[in-house]
Structure formats: structure tokens, C-alpha cells
LUMDOFI-770670 format. One record per residue (C-alpha): residue in three letters; z, x, y. Coordinates in Angstrom, 3 decimals. Example, Ala and Ser with C-alpha at 12.3 -4.5 7.8 and 13.67 -1.06 7.14 Angstrom:
2
<atom residu="ALA" up="7.800" east="12.300" north="-4.500"/>
<atom residu="SER" up="7.140" east="13.670" north="-1.060"/>
END
This chain:
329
<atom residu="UNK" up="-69.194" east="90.688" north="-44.272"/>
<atom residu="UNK" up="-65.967" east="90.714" north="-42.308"/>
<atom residu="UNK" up="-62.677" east="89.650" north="-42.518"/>
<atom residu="UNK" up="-61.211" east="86.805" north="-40.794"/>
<atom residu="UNK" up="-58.247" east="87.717" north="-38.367"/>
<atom residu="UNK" up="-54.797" east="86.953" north="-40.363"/>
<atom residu="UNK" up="-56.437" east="85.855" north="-43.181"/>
<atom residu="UNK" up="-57.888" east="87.204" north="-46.578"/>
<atom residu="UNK" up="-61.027" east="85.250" north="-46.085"/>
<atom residu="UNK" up="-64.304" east="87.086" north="-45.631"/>
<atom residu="UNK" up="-66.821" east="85.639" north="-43.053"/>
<atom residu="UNK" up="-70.582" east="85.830" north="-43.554"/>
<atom residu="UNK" up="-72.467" east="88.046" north="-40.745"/>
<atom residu="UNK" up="-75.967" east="87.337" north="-42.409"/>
<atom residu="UNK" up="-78.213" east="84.905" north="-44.099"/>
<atom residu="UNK" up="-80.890" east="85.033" north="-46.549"/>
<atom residu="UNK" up="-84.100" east="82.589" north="-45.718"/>
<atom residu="UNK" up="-85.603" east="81.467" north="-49.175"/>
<atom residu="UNK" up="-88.852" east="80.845" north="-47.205"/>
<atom residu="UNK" up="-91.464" east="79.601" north="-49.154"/>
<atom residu="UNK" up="-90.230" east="81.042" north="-52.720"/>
<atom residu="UNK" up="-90.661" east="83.676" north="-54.583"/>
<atom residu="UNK" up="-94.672" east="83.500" north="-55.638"/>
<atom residu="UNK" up="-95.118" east="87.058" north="-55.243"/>
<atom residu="UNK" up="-99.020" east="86.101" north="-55.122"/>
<atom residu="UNK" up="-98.846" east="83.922" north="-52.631"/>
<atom residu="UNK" up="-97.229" east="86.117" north="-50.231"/>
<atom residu="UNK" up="-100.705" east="87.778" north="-48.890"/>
<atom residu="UNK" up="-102.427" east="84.513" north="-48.914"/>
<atom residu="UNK" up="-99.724" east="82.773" north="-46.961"/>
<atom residu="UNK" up="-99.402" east="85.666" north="-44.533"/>
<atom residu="UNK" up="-102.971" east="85.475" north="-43.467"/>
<atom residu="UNK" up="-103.108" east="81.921" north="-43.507"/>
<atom residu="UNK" up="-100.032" east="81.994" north="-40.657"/>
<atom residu="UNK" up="-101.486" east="84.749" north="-38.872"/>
<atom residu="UNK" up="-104.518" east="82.778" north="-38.357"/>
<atom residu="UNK" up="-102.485" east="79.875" north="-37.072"/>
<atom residu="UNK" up="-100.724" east="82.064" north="-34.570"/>
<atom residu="UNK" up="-103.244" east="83.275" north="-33.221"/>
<atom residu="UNK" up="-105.506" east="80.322" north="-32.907"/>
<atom residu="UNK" up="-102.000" east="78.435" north="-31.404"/>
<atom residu="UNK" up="-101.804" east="81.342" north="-28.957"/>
<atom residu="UNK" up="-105.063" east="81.604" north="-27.620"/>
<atom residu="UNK" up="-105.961" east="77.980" north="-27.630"/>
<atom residu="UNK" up="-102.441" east="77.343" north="-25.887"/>
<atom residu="UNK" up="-102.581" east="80.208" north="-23.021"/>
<atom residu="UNK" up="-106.618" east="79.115" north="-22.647"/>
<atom residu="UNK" up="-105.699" east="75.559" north="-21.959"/>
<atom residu="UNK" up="-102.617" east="77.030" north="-19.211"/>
<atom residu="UNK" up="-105.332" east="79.146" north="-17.532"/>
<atom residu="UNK" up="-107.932" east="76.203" north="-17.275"/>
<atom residu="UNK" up="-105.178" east="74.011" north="-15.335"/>
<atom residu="UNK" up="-104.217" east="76.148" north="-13.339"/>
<atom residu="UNK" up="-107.572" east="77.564" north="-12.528"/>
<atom residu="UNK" up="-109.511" east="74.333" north="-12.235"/>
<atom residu="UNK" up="-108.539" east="72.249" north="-9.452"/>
<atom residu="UNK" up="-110.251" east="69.132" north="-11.129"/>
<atom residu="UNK" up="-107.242" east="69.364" north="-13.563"/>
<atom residu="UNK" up="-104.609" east="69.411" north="-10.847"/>
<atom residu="UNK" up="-103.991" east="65.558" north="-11.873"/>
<atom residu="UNK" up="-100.835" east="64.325" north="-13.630"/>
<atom residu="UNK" up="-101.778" east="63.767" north="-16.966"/>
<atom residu="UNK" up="-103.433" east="68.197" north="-16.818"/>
<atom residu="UNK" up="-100.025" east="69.034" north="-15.028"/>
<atom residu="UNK" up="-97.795" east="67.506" north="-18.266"/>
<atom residu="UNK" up="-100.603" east="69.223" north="-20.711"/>
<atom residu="UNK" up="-99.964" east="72.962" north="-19.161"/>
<atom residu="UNK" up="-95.948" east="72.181" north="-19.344"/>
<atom residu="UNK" up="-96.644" east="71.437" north="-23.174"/>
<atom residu="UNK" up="-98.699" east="74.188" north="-23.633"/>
<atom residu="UNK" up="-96.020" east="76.420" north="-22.322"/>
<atom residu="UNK" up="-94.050" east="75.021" north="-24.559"/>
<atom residu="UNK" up="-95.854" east="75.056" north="-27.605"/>
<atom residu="UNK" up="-96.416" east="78.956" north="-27.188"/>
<atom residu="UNK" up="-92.939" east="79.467" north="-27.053"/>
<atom residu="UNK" up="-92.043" east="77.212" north="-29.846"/>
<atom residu="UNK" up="-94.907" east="78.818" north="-32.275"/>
<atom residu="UNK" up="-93.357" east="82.251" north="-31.063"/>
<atom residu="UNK" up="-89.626" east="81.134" north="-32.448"/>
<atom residu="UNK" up="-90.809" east="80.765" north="-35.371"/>
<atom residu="UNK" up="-93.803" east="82.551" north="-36.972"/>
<atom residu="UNK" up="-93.445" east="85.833" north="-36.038"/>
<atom residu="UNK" up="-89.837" east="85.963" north="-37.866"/>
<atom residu="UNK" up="-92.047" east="84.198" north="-40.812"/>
<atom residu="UNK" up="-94.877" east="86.544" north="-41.008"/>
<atom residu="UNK" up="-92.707" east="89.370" north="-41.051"/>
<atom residu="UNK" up="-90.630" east="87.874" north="-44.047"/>
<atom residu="UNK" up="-94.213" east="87.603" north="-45.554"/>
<atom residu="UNK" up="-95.222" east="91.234" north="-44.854"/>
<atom residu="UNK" up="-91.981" east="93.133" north="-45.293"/>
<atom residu="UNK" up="-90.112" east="90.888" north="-48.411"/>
<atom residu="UNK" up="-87.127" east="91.268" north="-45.473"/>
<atom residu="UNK" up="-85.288" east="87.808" north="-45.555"/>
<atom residu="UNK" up="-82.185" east="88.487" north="-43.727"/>
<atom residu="UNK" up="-81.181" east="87.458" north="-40.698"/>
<atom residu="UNK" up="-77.964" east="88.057" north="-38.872"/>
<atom residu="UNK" up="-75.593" east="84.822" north="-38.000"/>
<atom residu="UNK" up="-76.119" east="85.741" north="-34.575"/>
<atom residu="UNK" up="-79.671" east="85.897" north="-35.032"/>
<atom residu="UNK" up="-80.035" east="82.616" north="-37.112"/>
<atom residu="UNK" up="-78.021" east="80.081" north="-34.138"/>
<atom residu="UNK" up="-80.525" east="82.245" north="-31.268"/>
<atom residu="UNK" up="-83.275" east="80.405" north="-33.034"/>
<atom residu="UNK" up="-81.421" east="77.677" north="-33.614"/>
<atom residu="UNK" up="-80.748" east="77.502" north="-29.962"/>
<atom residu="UNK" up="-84.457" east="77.442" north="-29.029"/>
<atom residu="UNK" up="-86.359" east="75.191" north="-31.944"/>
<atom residu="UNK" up="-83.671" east="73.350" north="-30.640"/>
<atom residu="UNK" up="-84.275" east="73.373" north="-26.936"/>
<atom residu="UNK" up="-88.254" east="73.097" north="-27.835"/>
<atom residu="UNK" up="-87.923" east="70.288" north="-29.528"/>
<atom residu="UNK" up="-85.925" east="68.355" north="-27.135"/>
<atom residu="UNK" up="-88.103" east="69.078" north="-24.677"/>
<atom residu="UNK" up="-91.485" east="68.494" north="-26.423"/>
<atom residu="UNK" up="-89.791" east="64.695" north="-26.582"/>
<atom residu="UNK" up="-89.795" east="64.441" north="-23.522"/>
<atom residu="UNK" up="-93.456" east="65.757" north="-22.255"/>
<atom residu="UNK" up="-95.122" east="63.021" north="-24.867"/>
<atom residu="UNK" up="-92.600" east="60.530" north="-23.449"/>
<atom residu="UNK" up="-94.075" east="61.491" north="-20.174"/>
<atom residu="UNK" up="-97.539" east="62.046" north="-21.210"/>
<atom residu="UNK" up="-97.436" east="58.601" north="-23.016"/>
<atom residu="UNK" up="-95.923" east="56.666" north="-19.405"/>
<atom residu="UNK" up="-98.820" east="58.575" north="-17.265"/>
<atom residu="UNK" up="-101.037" east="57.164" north="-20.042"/>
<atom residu="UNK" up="-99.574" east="53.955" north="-19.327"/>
<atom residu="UNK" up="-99.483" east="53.752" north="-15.550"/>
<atom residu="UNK" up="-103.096" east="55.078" north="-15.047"/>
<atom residu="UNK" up="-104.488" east="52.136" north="-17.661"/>
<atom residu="UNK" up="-102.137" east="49.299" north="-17.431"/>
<atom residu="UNK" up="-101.060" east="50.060" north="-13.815"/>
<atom residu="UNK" up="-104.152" east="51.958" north="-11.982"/>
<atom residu="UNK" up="-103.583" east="50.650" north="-8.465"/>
<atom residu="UNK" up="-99.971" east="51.768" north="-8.349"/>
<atom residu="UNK" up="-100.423" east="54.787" north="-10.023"/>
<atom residu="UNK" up="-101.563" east="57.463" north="-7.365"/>
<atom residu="UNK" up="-98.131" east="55.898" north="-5.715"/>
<atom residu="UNK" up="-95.891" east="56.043" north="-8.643"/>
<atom residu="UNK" up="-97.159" east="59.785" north="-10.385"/>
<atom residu="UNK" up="-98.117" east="61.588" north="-7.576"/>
<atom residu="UNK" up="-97.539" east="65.728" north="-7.667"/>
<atom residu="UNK" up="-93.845" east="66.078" north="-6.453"/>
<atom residu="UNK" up="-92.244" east="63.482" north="-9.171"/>
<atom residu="UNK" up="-94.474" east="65.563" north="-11.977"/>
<atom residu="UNK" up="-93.053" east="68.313" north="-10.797"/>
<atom residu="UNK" up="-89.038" east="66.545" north="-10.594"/>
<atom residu="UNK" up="-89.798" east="64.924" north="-13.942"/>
<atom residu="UNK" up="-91.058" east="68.399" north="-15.736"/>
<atom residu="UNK" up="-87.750" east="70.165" north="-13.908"/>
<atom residu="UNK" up="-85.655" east="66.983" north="-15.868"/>
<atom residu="UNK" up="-87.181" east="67.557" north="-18.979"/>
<atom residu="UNK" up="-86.284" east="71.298" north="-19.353"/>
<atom residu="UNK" up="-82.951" east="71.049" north="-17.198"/>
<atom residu="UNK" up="-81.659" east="68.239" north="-19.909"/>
<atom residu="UNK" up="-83.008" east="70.205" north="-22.655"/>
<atom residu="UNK" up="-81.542" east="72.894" north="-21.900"/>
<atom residu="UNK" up="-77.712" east="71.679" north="-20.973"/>
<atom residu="UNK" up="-77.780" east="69.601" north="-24.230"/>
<atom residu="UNK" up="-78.686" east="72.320" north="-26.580"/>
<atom residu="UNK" up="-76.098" east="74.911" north="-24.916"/>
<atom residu="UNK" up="-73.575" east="72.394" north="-26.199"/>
<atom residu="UNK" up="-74.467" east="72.358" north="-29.312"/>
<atom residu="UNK" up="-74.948" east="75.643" north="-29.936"/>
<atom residu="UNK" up="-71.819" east="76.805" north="-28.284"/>
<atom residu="UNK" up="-70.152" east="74.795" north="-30.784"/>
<atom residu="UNK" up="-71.967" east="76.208" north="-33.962"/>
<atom residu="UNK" up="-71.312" east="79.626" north="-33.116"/>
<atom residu="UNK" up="-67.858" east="78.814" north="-33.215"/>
<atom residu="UNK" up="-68.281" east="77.852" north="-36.708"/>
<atom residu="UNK" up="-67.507" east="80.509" north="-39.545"/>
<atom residu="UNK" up="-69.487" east="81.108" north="-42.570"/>
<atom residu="UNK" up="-67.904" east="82.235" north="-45.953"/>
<atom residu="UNK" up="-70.420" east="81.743" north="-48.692"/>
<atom residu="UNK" up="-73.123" east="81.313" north="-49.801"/>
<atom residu="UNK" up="-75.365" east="82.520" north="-47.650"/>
<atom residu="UNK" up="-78.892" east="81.272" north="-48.736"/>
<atom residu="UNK" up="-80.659" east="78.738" north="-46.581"/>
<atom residu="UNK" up="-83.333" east="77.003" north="-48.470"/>
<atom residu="UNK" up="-85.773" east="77.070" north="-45.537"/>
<atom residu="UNK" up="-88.108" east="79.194" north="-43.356"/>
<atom residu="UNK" up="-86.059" east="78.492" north="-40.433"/>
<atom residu="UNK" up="-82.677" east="78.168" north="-39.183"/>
<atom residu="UNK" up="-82.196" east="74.696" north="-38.734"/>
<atom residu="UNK" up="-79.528" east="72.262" north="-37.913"/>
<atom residu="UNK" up="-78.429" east="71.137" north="-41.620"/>
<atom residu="UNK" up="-79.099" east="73.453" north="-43.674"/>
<atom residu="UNK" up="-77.097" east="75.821" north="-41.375"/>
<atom residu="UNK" up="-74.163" east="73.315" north="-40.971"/>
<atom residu="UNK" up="-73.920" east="73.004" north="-44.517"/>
<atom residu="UNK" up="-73.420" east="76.533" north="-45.287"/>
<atom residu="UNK" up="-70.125" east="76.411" north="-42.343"/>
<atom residu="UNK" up="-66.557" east="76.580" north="-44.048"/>
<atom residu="UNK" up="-64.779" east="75.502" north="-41.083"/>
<atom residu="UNK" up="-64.569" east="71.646" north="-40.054"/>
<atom residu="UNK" up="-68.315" east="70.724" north="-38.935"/>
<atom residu="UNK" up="-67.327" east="66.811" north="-38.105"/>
<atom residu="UNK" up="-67.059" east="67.343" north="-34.194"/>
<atom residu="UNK" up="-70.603" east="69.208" north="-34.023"/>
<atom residu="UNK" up="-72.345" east="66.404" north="-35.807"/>
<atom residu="UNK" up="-70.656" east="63.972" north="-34.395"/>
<atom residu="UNK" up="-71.494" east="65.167" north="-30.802"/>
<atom residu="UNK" up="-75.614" east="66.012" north="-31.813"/>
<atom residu="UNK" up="-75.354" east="62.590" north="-33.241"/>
<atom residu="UNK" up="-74.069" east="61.057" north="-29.646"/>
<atom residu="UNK" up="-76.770" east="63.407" north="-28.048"/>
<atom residu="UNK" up="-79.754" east="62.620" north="-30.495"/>
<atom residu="UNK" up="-78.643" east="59.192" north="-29.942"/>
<atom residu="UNK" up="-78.838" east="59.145" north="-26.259"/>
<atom residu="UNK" up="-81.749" east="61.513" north="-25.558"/>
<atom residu="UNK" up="-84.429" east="61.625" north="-28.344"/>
<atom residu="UNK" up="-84.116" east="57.759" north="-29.222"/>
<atom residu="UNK" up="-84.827" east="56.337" north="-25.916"/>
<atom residu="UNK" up="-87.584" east="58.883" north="-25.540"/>
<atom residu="UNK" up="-89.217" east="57.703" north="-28.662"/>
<atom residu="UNK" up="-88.667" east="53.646" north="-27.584"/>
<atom residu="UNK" up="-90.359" east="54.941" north="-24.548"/>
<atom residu="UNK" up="-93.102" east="56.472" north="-26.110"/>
<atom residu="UNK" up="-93.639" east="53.572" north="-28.652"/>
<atom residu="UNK" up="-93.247" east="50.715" north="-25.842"/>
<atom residu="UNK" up="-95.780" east="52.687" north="-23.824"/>
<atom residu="UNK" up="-98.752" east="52.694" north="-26.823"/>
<atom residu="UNK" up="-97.904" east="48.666" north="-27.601"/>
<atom residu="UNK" up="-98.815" east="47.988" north="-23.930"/>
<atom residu="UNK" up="-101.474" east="50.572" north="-23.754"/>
<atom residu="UNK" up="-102.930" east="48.941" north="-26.849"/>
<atom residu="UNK" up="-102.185" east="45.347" north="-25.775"/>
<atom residu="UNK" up="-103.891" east="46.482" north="-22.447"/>
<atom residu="UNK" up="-107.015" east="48.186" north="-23.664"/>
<atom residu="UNK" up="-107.855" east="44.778" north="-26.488"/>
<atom residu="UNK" up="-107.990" east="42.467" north="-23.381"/>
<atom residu="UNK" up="-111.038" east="44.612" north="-21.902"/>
<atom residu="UNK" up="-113.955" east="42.699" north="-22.566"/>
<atom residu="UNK" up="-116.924" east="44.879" north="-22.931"/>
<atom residu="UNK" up="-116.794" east="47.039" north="-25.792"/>
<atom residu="UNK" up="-117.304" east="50.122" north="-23.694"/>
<atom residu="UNK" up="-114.915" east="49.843" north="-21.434"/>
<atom residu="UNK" up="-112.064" east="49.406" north="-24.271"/>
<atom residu="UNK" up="-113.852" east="52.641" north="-25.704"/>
<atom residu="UNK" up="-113.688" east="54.353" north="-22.903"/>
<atom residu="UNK" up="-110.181" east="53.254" north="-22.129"/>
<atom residu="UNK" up="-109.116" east="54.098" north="-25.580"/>
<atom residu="UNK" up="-110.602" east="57.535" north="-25.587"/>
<atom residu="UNK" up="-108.537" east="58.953" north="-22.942"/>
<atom residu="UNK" up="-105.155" east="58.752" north="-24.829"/>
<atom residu="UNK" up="-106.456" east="58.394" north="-28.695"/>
<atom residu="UNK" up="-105.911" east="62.279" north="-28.573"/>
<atom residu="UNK" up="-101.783" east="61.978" north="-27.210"/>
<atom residu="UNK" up="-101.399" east="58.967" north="-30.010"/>
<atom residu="UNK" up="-102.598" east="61.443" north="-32.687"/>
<atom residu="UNK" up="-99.838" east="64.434" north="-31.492"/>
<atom residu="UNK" up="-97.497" east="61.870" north="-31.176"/>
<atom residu="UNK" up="-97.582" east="60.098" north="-34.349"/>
<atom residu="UNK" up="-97.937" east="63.874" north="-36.202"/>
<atom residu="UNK" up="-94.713" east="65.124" north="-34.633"/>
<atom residu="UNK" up="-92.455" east="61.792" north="-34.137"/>
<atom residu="UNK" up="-93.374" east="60.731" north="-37.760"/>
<atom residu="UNK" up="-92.440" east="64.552" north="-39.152"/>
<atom residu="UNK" up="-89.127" east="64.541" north="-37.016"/>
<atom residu="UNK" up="-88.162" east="61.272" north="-38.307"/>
<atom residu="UNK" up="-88.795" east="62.028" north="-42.204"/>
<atom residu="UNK" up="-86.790" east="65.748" north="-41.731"/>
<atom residu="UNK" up="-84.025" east="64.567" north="-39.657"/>
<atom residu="UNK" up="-83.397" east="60.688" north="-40.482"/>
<atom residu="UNK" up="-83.970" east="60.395" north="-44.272"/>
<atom residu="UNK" up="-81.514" east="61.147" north="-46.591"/>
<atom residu="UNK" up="-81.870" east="64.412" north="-47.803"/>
<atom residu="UNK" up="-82.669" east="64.571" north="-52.388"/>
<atom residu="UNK" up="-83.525" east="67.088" north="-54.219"/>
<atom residu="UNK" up="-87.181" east="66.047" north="-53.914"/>
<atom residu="UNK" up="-87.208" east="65.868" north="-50.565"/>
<atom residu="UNK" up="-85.247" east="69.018" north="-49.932"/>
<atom residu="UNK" up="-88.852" east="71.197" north="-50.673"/>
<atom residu="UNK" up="-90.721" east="68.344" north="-49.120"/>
<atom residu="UNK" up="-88.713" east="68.787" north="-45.643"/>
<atom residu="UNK" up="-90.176" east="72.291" north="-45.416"/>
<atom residu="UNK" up="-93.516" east="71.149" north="-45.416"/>
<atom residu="UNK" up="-92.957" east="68.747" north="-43.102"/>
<atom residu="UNK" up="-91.227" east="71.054" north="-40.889"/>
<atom residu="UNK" up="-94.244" east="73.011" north="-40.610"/>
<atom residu="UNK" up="-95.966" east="69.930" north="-38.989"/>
<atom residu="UNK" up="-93.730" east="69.680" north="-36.101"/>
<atom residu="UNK" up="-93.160" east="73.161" north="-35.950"/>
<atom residu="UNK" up="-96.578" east="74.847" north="-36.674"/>
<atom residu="UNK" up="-99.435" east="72.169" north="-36.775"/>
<atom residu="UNK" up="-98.763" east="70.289" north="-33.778"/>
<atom residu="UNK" up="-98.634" east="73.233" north="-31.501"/>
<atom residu="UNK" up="-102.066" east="74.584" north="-33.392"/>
<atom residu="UNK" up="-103.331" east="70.478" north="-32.944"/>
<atom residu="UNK" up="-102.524" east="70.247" north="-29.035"/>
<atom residu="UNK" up="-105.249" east="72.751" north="-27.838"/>
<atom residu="UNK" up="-107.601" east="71.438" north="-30.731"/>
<atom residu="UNK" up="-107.440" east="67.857" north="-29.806"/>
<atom residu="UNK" up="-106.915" east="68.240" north="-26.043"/>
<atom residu="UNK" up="-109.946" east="70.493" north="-25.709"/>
<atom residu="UNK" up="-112.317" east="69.288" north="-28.500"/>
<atom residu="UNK" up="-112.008" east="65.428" north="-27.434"/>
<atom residu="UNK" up="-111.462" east="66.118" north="-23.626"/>
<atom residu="UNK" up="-115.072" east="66.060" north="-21.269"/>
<atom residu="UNK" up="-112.619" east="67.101" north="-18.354"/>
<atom residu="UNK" up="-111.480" east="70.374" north="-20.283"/>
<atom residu="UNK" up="-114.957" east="71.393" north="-21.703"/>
<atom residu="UNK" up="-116.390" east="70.894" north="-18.489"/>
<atom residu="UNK" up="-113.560" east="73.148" north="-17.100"/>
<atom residu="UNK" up="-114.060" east="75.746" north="-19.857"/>
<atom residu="UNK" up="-117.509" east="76.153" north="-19.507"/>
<atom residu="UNK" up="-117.052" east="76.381" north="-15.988"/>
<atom residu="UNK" up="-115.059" east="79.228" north="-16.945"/>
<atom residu="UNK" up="-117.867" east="80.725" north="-19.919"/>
<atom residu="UNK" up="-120.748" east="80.972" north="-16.779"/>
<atom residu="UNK" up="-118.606" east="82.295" north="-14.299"/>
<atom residu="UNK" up="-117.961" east="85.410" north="-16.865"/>
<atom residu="UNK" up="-121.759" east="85.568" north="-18.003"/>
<atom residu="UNK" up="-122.383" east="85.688" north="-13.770"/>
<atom residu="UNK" up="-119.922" east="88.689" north="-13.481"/>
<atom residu="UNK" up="-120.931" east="90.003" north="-16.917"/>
<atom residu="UNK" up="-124.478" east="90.250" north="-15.745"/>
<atom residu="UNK" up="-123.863" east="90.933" north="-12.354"/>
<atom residu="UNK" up="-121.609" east="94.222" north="-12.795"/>
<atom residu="UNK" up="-124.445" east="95.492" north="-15.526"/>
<atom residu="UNK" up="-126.959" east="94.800" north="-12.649"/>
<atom residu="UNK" up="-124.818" east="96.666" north="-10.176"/>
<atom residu="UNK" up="-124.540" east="99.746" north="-12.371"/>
<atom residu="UNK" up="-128.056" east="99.770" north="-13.131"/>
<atom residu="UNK" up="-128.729" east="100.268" north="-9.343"/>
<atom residu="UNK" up="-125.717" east="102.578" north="-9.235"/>
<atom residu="UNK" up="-127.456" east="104.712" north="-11.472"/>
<atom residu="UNK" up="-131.201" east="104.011" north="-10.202"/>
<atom residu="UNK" up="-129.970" east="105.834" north="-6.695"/>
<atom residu="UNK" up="-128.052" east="108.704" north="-8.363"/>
END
């Protein structure tokens, strides 16, 4: 606590994240269930960077936007679980203000950004099927690159804004927020000063950046879609299909989560719902991307097993060289 300059009111330097509750025999099961996740999100996330930039059949486009996200997702997965798994171990719950608007700051950022790779992922998924002779001409390396440096530039200005603003806020009591994160409403609620001017301006920016994202992103699936049921032979629209079935299923997970957290009004039986739907933008999707992209992707598992018999070569190789190191001793 401290006090407020010229006043007798006492600010609020830390809050308390409920979490998931206080099941006291949950708490191991839970633990080990995130840990898993992490590092499954991790590995499959930083496996997927190396293969793209390894494997110069996926220097194309569509690879280039998948390492960005996967980037991204082991950042995002990074904000958040390893605060939650130590909650988890420890029983520690606090978190300082400062703390709580620093993740804030980048859920925030990751977020923002993430709407903008599937918005890009979705139009190279639209040029290459509905457009294929202009699209060598029209995503070609250097705008990948100019788009990516938009998506995180943007991002990043429109989050500093925001969060510049709530950590002018003060905080008097109470200090509990009802989730495993430090999120937008729950922390605005909790302000005692006058919170109208933040939400008004994340409402402007929300309205200006993520909506027109998501019209992209849905106006690029109708014409994919529309494109791919005027193929004729059954193969081809399978084929066709296949090669961005995997970007409609991220996209639907994490677009439909957002909109339920951030757009419906929040009741008391949606108020425990919005934490399990939090973890699906938050924690599944990053976990789904390498799944998904890998599993249901002949490019990538032709790239990682590249990979798997260039390490038994070495593997087998280095034994046979120390055999015949020691053969000549």
C-alpha cells in the first residue's frame, strides 16, 4: 500500500490472481497438466522456427508468416504460463501493479499481432488459390517481409498507448482479480480513478485494427470457399482445401474465443466461463499451431524428416569416427 500525494487515500501496489480457485487437490494435477502444455508449445514452436529457416523449400510466403507466428506464439505462451505454474507450485498469487500492466502490455501486444499474421496467412491463402497467376507478383519475399515489419510495428505503437494510459490509473481496493491473468477488464474494473478515456480509446483502436483484420480474414475464407466448390474434380477441391483447412481451424479457435471474452456481456456465469475460454486463445492455440501445421503439412514432415536423417547420418558417423579413433590408438 501507499498513500496518495495530498490525500488520505491509500493506493494498491499489488494484486491477488484468484487463478483457477482454491481446489487444493487440483493444484498438482493442474500444474502438470500446464507444464506439459509448455513444453510441448515450446518445442513444437522453436522446431517449426528451425525447419523454416533451415529448409529452403519453406522459404515461400505462406512458411515465412508460419515462423513469424511461431515466434509469436512462444512468446505469448511464455507471458503467461510460467507466472501460472508458479502460482500452482508455490500457492504465491501476488503480483505487483507494475508487474500486472507488464503483462498486460504484452498479451496485449501478442494478441494484436497474432490478428494480424492469420489476417495475412488467410490473404496468402487467398492469392495463391483464387489468384495463382498473380501471386508470385503480388507476395513475393520483400512485401512478407514489409507486411511482418507492419504487423509488429502497429502492434506495438497501439498497445504503448494503452498501456501508458493504465499505468496512470490508481488502484484503491479491492485488489482480487478473478482471473489467471492480468487482463484488460478485470484490471480496469478494479481502477478508482476515471477509466472512460482508456476504454474509450481501446474501443476506437479495437475498432479500427482488430475488426478490419477479422472482415479480412472472414472475406478471405468466403472466397477461398466459393473458389475451391467451383473445382470440378473432387480431388482437386481436396487438394485445394487441404492446404488452408489447418489456418481455418486456428482461426476459428482463436477469433471465436476472442469474440466470446471480449464482446459478450460479461454475467456471473460467464465470468468463470471467460477463463476457460481465455485459455483457448491464450494456451491452446499456441499448443494447436505446431500440432496442426506439422501433423497435416507434407511440406513440414518432409522438412522434419529431412532434419531426423541428417542427425542419424552425424549420429552414426561421429560413433564411426571414434571407433577408428580408437582402432589406431
Amino acid at each position: 500500500m501507499e498513500k496518495g500525494e495530498g490525500e488520505n487515500e491509500t493506493y494498491i501496489t499489488q494484486f491477488i490472481l484468484l487463478g483457477f480457485g482454491n481446489h487444493a487437490e487440483l493444484q498438482p494435477l493442474l500444474f502438470l497438466l500446464f507444464l506439459v502444455i509448455y513444453i510441448v508449445t515450446m518445442a513444437g514452436n522453436i522446431l517449426i522456427i528451425a525447419l523454416v529457416v533451415t529448409d529452403q523449400h519453406l522459404h515461400t510466403p505462406m512458411y515465412f508468416f508460419l515462423g513469424n507466428l511461431s515466434c509469436l506464439e512462444t512468446s505469448f505462451t511464455s507471458t503467461i504460463l510460467p507466472r501460472v505454474l508458479d502460482s500452482l507450485l508455490t500457492g504465491d498469487r501476488n503480483i505487483s501493479v507494475t508487474g500486472c500492466i507488464t503483462q498486460f502490455y504484452f498479451l496485449g501486444l501478442y494478441v494484436g499481432v497474432e490478428c494480424y499474421l492469420l489476417a495475412l496467412m488467410s490473404y496468402d491463402r487467398y492469392l495463391a488459390i483464387c489468384k495463382p497467376l498473380h501471386y508470385p507478383g503480388l507476395m513475393n519475399g520483400r512485401i512478407c517481409q514489409q507486411l511482418a515489419a507492419v504487423s509488429w510495428m502497429s502492434g506495438f505503437m497501439i498497445i504503448t498507448i494503452v498501456t501508458c494510459l493504465m499505468s496512470q490509473l490508481h488502484f484503491c481496493g479491492p485488489n482480487e482479480i478473478n482471473h489467471f491473468l492480468c487482463d484488460f477488464t478485470p484490471v480496469i474494473k478494479l481502477s478508482c480513478s476515471d477509466t472512460s478515456l482508456i476504454i474509450l480509446v481501446t474501443f476506437i483502436f479495437s475498432s479500427i485494427y482488430t475488426l478490419p483484420l477479422f472482415l479480412l480474414t472472414l472475406a478471405s475464407y468466403i472466397c477461398i470457399i466459393s473458389t475451391i466448390l467451383r473445382i470440378p474434380s473432387t480431388t482437386g477441391r481436396r487438394k485445394a482445401f487441404s492446404t488452408c483447412s489447418s489456418h481455418l481451424i486456428v482461426v476459428t479457435i482463436y477469433y471465436g474465443t476472442l469474440i466470446i471474452v471480449y464482446m459478450f456481456p460479461v454475467t456471473d456465469t460467464l465470468r468463470d466461463l471467460n477463463k476457460v475460454f481465455s485459455l483457448f486463445y491464450t494456451v491452446l492455440t499456441p499448443l494447436a499451431n505446431p500440432l496442426i501445421y506439422s501433423l497435416r503439412n507434407k511440406e513440414v514432415k518432409a522438412a522434419l524428416r529431412k532434419v531426423i536423417s541428417k542427425c542419424m547420418e552425424l549420429h552414426w558417423s561421429s560413433k564411426f569416427l571414434f571407433v577408428i579413433h580408437v582402432v589406431m590408438k
